[in-house]
PyMOL CGO cylinders between C-alpha atoms (Angstrom):
from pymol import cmd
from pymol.cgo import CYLINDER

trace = [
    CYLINDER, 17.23, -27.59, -14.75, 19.80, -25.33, -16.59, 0.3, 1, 1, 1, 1, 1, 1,
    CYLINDER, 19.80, -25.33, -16.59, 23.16, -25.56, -15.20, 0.3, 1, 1, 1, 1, 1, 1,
    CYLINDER, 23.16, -25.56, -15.20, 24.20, -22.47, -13.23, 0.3, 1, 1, 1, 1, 1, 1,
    CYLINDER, 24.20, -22.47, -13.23, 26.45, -19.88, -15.30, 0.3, 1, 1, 1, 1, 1, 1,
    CYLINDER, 26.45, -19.88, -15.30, 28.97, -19.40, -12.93, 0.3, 1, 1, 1, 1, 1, 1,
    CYLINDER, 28.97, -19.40, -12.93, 31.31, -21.76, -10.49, 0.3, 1, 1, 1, 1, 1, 1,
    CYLINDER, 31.31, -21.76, -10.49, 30.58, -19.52, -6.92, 0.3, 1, 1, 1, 1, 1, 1,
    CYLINDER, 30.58, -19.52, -6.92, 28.51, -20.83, -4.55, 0.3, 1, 1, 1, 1, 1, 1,
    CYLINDER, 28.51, -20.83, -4.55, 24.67, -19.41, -4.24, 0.3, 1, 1, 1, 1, 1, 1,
    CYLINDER, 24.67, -19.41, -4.24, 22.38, -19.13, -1.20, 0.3, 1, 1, 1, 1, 1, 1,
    CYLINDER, 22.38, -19.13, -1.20, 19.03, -19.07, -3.26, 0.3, 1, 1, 1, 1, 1, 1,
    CYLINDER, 19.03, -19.07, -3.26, 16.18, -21.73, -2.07, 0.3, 1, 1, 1, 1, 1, 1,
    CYLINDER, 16.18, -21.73, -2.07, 13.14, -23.24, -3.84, 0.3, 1, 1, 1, 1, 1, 1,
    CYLINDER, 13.14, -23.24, -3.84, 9.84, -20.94, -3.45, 0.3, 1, 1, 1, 1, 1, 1,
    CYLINDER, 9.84, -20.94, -3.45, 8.37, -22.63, -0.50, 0.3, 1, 1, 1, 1, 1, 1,
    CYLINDER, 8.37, -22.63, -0.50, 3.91, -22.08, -0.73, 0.3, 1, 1, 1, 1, 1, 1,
    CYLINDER, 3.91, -22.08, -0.73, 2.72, -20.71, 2.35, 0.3, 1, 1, 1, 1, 1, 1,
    CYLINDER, 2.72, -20.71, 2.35, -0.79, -19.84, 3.36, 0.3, 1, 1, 1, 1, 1, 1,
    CYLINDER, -0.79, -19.84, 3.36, 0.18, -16.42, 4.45, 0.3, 1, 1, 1, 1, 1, 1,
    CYLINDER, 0.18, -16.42, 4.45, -3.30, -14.61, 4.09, 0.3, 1, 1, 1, 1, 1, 1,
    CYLINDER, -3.30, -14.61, 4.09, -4.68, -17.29, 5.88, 0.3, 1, 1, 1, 1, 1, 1,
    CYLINDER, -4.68, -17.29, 5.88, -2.93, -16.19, 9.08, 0.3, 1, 1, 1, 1, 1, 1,
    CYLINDER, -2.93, -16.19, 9.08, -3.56, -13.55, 12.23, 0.3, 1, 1, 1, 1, 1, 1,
    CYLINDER, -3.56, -13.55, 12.23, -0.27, -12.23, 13.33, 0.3, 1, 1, 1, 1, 1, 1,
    CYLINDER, -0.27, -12.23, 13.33, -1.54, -10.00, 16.18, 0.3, 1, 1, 1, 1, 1, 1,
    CYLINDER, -1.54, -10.00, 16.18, -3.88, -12.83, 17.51, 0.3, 1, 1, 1, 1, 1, 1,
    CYLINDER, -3.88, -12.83, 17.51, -7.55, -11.00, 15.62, 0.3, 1, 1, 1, 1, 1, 1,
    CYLINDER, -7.55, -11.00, 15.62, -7.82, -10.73, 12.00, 0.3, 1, 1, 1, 1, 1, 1,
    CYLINDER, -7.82, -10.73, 12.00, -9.39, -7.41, 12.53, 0.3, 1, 1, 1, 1, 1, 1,
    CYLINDER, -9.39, -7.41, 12.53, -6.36, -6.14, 14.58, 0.3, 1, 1, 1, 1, 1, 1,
    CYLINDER, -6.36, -6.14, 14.58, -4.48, -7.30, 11.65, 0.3, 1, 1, 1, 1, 1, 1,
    CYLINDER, -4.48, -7.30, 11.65, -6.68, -5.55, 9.17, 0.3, 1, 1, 1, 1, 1, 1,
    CYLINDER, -6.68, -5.55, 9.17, -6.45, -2.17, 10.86, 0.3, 1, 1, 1, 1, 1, 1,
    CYLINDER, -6.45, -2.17, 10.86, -2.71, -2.52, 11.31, 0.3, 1, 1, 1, 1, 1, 1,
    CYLINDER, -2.71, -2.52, 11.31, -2.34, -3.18, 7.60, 0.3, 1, 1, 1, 1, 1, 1,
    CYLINDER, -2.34, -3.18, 7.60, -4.76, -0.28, 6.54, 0.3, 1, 1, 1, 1, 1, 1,
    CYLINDER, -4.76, -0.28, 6.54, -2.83, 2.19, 8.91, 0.3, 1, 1, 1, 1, 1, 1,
    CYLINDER, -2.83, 2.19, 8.91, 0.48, 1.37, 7.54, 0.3, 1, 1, 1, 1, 1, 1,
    CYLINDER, 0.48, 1.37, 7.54, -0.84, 1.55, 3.82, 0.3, 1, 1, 1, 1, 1, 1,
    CYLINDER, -0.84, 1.55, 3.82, -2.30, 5.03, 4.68, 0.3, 1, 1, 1, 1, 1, 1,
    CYLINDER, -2.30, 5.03, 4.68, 0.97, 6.05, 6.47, 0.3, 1, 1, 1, 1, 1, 1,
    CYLINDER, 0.97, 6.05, 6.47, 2.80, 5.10, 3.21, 0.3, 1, 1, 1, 1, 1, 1,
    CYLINDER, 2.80, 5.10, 3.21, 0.44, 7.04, 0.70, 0.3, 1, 1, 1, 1, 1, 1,
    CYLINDER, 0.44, 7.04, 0.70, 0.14, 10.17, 3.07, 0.3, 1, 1, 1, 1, 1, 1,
    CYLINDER, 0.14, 10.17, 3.07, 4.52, 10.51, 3.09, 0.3, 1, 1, 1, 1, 1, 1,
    CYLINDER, 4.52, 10.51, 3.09, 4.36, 9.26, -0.31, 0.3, 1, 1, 1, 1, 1, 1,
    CYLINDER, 4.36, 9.26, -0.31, 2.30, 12.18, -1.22, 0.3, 1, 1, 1, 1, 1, 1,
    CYLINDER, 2.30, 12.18, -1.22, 3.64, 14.73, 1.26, 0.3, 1, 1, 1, 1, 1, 1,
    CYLINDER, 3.64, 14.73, 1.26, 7.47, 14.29, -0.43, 0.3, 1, 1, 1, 1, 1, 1,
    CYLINDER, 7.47, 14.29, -0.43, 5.85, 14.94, -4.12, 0.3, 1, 1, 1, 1, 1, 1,
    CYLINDER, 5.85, 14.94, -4.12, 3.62, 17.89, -2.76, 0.3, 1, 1, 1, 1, 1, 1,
    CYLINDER, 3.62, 17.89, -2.76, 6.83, 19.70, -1.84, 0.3, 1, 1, 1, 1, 1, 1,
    CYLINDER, 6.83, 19.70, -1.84, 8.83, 18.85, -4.49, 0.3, 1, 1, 1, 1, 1, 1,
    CYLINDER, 8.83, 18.85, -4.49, 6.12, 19.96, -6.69, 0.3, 1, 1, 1, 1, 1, 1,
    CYLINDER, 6.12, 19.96, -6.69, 5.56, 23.33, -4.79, 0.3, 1, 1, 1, 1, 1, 1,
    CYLINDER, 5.56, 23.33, -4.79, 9.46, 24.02, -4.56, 0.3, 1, 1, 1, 1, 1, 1,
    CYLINDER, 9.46, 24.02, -4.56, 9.27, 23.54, -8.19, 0.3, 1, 1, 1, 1, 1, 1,
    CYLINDER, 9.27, 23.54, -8.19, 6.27, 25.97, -9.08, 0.3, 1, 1, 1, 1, 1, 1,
    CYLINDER, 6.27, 25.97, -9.08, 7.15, 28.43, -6.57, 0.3, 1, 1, 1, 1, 1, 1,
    CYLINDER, 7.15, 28.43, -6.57, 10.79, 28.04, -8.76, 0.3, 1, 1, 1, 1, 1, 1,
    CYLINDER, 10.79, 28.04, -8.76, 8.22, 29.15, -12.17, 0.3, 1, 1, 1, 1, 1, 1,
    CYLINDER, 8.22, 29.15, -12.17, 6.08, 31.65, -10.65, 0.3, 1, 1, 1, 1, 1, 1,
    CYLINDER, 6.08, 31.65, -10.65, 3.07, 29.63, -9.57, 0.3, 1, 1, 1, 1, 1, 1,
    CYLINDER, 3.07, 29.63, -9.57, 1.45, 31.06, -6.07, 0.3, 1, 1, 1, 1, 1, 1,
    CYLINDER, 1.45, 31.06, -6.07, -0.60, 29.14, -3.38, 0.3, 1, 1, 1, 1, 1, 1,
    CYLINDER, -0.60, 29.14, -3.38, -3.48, 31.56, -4.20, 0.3, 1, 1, 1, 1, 1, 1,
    CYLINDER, -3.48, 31.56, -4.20, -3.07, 30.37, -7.65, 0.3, 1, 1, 1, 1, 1, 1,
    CYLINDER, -3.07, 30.37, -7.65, -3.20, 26.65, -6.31, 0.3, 1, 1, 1, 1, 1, 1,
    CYLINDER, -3.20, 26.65, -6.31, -6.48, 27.42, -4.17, 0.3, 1, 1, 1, 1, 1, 1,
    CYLINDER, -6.48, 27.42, -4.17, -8.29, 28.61, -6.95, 0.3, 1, 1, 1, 1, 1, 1,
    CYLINDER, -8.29, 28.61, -6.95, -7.86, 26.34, -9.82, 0.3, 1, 1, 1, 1, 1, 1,
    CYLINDER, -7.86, 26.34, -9.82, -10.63, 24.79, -11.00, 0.3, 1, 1, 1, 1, 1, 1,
    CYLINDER, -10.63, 24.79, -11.00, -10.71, 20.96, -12.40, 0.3, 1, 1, 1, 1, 1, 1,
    CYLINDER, -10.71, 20.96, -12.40, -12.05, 20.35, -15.93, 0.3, 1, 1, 1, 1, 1, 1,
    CYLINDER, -12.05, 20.35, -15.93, -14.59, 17.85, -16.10, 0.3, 1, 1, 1, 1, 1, 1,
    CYLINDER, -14.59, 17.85, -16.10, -12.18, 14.98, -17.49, 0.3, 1, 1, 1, 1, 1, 1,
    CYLINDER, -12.18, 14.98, -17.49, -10.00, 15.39, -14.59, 0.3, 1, 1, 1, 1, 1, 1,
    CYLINDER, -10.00, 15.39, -14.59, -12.47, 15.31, -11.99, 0.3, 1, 1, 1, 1, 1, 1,
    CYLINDER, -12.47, 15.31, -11.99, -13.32, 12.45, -13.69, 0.3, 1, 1, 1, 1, 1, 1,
    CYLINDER, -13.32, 12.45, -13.69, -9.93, 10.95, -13.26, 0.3, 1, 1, 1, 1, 1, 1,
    CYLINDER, -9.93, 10.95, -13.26, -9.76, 11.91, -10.28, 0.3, 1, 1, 1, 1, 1, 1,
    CYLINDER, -9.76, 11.91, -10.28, -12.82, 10.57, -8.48, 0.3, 1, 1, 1, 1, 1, 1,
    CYLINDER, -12.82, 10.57, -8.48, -11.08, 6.92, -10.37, 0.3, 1, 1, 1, 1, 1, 1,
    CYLINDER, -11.08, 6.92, -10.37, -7.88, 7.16, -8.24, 0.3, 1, 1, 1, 1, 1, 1,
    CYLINDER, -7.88, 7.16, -8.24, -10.03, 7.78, -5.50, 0.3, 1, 1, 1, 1, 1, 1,
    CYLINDER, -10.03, 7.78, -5.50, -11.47, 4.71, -5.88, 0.3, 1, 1, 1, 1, 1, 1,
    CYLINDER, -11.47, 4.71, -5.88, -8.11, 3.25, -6.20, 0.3, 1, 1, 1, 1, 1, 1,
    CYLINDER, -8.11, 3.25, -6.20, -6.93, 4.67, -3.42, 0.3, 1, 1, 1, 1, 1, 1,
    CYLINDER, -6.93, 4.67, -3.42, -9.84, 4.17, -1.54, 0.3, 1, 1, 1, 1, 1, 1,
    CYLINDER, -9.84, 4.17, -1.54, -9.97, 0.19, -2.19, 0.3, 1, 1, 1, 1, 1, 1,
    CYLINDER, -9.97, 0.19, -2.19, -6.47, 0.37, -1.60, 0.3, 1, 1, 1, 1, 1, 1,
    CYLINDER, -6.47, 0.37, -1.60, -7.01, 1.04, 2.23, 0.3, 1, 1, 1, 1, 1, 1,
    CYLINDER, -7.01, 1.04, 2.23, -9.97, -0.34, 3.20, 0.3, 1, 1, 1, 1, 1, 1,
    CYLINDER, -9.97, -0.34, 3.20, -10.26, -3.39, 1.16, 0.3, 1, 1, 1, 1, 1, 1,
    CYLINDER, -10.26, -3.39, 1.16, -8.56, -5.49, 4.15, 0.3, 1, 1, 1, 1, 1, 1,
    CYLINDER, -8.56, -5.49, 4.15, -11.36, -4.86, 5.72, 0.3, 1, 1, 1, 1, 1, 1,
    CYLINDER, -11.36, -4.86, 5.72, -13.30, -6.98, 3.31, 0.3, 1, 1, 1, 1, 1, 1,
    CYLINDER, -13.30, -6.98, 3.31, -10.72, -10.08, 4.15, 0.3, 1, 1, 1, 1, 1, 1,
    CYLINDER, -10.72, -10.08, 4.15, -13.33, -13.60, 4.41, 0.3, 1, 1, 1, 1, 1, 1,
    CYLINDER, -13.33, -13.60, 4.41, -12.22, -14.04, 8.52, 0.3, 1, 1, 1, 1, 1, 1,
    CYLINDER, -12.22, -14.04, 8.52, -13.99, -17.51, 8.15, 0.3, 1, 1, 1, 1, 1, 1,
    CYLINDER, -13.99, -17.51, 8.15, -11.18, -19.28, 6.65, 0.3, 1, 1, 1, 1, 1, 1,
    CYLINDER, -11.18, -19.28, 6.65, -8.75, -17.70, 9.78, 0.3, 1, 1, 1, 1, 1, 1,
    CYLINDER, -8.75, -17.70, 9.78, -7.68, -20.07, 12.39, 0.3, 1, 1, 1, 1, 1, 1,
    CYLINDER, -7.68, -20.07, 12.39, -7.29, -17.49, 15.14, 0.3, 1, 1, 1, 1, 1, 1,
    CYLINDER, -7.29, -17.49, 15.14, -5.44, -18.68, 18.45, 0.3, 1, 1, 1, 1, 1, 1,
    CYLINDER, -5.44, -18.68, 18.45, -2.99, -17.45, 20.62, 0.3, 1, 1, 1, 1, 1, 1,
    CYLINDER, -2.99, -17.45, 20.62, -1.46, -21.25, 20.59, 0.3, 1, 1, 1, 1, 1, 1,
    CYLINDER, -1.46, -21.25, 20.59, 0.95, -20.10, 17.49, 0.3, 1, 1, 1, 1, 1, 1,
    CYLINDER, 0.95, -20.10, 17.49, 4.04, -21.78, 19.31, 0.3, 1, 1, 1, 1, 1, 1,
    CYLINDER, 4.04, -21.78, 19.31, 1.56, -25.29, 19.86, 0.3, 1, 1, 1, 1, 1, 1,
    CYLINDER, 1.56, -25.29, 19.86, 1.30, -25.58, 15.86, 0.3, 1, 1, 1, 1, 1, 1,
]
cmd.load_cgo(trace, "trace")
């Protein structure tokens, strides 16, 4: 191991391997699942709310309307583009759903372990 550049003390651990997504911390898997997907979506909808107003402050700033917004039309290569973040986006939320629930050990016994 390379010795530390500096005399000061440090706080800093070894990784320690866990089986984290192996484990139900509401007591169901599913619970867990939903729960995860809800916060995900939660975090993509503000995500995108702060950028849709910063973008319309900006183009109502250059002259660009909401009527002008409502009827724009998508060339084909974006809806193309598109319809792939969608999928992104998509997998994103819903792919806890898809979690293998046989490998979970679910019990309400967590202090017993």
């Amino acid at each position: 191991m390379a010795e530390p550049k500096s005399k000061r003390a440090t706080y800093a651990t070894d990784f320690v391997e866990t089986d984290i997504d192996k484990v139900a911390f509401l007591g169901n898997v599913h619970i867990d699942n939903i729960v995860t997907t809800l916060i995900a979506m939660g975090n993509e909808i503000w995500t995108d709310r702060k950028r849709i107003r910063v973008l319309e402050s900006l183009l109502a700033e250059k002259g660009v309307t909401a009527d002008m917004v409502e009827k724009y039309t998508p060339t084909a290569a974006q809806e193309k583009a598109w319809a792939k973040e969608r999928e992104v986006l998509v997998d994103r939320f819903w792919s806890h759903f898809g979690k293998n629930t046989g490998e979970f050990t679910i019990s309400s016994d967590w202090q017993g372990k």
